[in-house]
N, C-alpha and C positions, 0 to 999 in steps of 0.2 A: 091565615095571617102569618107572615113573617116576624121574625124577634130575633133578635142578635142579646147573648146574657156577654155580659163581660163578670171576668172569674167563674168560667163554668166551669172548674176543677174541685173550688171551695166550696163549703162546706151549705152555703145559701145559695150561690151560686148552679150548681149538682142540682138543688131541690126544684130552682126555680125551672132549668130545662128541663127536666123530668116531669114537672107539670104543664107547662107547654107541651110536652112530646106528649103527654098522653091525651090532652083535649083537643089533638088534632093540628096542631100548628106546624111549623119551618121553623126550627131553630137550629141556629149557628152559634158556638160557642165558641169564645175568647180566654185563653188561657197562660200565662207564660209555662207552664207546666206541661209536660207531654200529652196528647191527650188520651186517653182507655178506649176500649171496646164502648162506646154508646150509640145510639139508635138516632146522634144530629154530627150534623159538619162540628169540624171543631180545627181550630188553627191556633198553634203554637207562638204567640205573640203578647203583646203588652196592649192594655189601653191606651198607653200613653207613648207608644212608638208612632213613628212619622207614616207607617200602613196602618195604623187600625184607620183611618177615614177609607182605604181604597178596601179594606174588609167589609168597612159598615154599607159602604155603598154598593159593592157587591151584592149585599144578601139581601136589598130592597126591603131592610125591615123598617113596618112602623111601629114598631117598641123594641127600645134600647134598655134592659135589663141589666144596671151597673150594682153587680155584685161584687167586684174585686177591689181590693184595699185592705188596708190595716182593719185589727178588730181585737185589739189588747190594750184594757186599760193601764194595766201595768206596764207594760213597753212602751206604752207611750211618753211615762214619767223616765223610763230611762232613756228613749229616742227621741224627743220631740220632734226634733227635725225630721226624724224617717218616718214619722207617725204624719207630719201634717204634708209632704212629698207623697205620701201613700192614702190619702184620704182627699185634701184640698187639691192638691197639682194634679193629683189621675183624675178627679170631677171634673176639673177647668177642662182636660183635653177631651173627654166623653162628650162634654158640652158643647164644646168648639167643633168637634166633628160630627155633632150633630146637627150645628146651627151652619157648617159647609156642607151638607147631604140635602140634596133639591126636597127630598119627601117627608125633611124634616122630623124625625120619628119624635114619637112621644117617651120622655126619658123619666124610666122608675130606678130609683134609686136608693140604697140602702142607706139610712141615718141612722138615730139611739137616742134614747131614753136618756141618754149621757147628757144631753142637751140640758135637760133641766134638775140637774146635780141633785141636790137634796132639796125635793118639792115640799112646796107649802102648800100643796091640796092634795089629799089622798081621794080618792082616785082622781089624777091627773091629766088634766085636760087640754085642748093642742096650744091654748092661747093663753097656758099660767106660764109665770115669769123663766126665763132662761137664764140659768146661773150654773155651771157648769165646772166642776170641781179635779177635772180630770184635763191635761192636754186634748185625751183622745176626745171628752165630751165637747171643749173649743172650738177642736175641728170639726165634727161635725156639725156641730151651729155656722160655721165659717162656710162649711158645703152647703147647706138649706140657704145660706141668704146667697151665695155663688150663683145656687140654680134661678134664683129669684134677680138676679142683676142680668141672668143670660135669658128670662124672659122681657123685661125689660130693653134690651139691649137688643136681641135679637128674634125673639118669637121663639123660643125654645120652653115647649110645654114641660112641665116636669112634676112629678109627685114623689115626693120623698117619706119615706115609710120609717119613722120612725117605732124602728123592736125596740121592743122592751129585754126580754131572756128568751133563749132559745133552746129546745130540748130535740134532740133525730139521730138516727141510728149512726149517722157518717162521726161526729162530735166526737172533739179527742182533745176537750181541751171544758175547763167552764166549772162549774159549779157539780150539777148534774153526774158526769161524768166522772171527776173528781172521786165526787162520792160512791158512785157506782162501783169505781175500779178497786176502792178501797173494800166494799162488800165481800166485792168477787174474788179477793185476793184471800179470804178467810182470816183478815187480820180479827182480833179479840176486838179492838176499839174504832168506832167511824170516828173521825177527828174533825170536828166542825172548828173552824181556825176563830170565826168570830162568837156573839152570843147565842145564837141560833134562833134569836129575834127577829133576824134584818128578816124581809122580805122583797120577792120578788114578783114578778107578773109572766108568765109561761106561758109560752106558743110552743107545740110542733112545726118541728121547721118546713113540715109536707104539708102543713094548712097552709103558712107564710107562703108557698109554692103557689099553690090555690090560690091566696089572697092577691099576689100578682096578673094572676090570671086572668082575675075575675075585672079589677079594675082596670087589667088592656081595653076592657070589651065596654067599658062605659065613660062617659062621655067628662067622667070628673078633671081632667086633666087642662083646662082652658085657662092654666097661667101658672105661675109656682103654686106649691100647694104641697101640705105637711099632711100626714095620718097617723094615728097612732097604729100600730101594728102590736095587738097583744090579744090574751083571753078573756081582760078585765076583772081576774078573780086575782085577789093578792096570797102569797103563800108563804111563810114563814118558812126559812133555813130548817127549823127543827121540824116540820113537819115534810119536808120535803126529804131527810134522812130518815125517815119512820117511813116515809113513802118508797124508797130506795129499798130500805132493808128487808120490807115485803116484796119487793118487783124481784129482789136476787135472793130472797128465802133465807137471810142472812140474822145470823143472831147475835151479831156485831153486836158491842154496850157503845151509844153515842157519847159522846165526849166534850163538851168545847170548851177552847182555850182561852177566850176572850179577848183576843187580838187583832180584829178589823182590820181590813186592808184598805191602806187609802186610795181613794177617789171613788170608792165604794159606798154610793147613797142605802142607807139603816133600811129605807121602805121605797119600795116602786108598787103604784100598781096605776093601770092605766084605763080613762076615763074614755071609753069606746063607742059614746052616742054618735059619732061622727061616723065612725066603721060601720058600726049598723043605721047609718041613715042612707051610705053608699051602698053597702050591702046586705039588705034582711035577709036573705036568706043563708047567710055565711054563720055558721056555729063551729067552732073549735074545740079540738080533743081536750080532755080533763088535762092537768099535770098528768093523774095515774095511770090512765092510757097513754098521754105518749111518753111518762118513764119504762111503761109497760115495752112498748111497741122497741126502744133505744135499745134497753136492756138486753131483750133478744137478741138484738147484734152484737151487743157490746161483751156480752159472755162468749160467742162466737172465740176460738183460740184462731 
């Protein structure tokens, strides 16, 4: 099969051709970034320049893999405009060049959790209410119903993957990492910013890789259509700094301040009957293995 990733340099992006390339596929990677030494094509360009349609149609793929765009909730409060140009305007033209490509590709697409800001069902499921408390989580509600206007409008199949958190060795930015760095650094104190209450819902982002894979190969894509993309186990800030400080042997005393960052929902955890009704046989790493698995790298000097 053929796959074209758009932002194959980022951080989901990286993971998803790397899963492609290992189960045997053609991928071509889209990057505004130089590209590295890797084992697929890769062309130094934008989604949203006037060639990515003569790239996409080059590579004869049927899945379009849109990993590139914004992915800060914070920047988005202070960008809006460059948050919803780098999320809504780069979908519209991935969409539009897919819906002018004769072979039509099937287009996965990365969404969030952000969509349903602070949920009123734990564990959360595709069809509870959309309230969205973040720019960044607007826009990506604004891309799901996008891909959903451009099937309607033009036969453009699409499944947008709504992650939850994400935890891989490439990650240089998050939660996770945060805390990691702070381990590794041999400071006395890990500083958890909020109560160390909130929780979260953790993937490794080389399942997430997999989990794209896996749904090129089945038939779920026959209109718009939402998934949750997560582990389904919820995990609390303060348990996941105890998990840290074992993964880097660290005797850090944890700390927190009790000062939340806004557009930052208390509790995520995601209601996964629909993942495993596409895919039984798909099981994802604990948090502890894949902090395990980051950490390794992330001690790397």
């Amino acid at each position: 099969m053929n796959v074209l990733v758009t932002g194959c340099q980022g951080f989901v992006g990286h993971a998803a051709c790397a899963a492609f390339h290992v189960a045997g596929h053609q991928v071509t990677g889209v990057d505004l970034r130089p590209g590295q030494q890797e084992p697929w094509r890769t062309f130094q360009a934008r989604a949203d320049h006037a060639g990515f349609v003569d790239i996409l149609r080059a590579s004869n793929a049927s899945v379009l893999v849109h990993a590139a765009g914004t992915a800060s909730v914070a920047e988005s409060f202070q960008e809006p405009a460059k948050d919803f140009d780098g999320s809504v305007l780069l979908l519209r033209n991935v969409l539009e060049a897919a819906r002018r490509t004769a072979d039509r590709p099937v287009v996965l697409y990365i969404s969030s959790a952000a969509v349903y800001g602070q949920p009123e069902l734990i564990p959360t499921p595709e069809d509870a209410p959309k309230n969205p408390v973040s720019p960044y989580g607007h826009h990506k509600l604004m891309c799901e119903q996008l891909a959903q206007s451009y099937f309607l409008a033009g036969e453009v199949r699409s499944v947008g993957l709504r992650v939850f958190s994400l935890i891989g060795p490439r990650q240089r930015r998050l939660l996770p990492y945060e805390l990691a760095s702070q381990a590794l650094s041999g400071r006395a104190e890990l500083v958890i910013e909020g109560t160390g209450n909130e929780t979260r819902d953790y993937l490794d982002v080389e399942d997430l890789g997999r989990l794209l894979v896996a749904l090129s190969g089945i038939p779920v894509a026959n209109g718009a259509t939402v998934l949750n993309c997560a582990s389904g186990v919820e995990t609390s800030v303060g348990v996941l700094a105890n998990l840290v400080l074992r993964a880097t042997h660290s005797t850090s005393k944890v700390v927190t301040r009790n000062n939340p960052r806004p557009g930052n929902p208390s509790r995520w955890c995601a209601d996964v009957t629909r993942l495993r009704q596409w895919l039984p046989g798909f099981h994802a790493k604990s948090v502890a293995q894949a902090l395990e698995h980051a950490v390794s790298a992330w001690a790397k000097p």
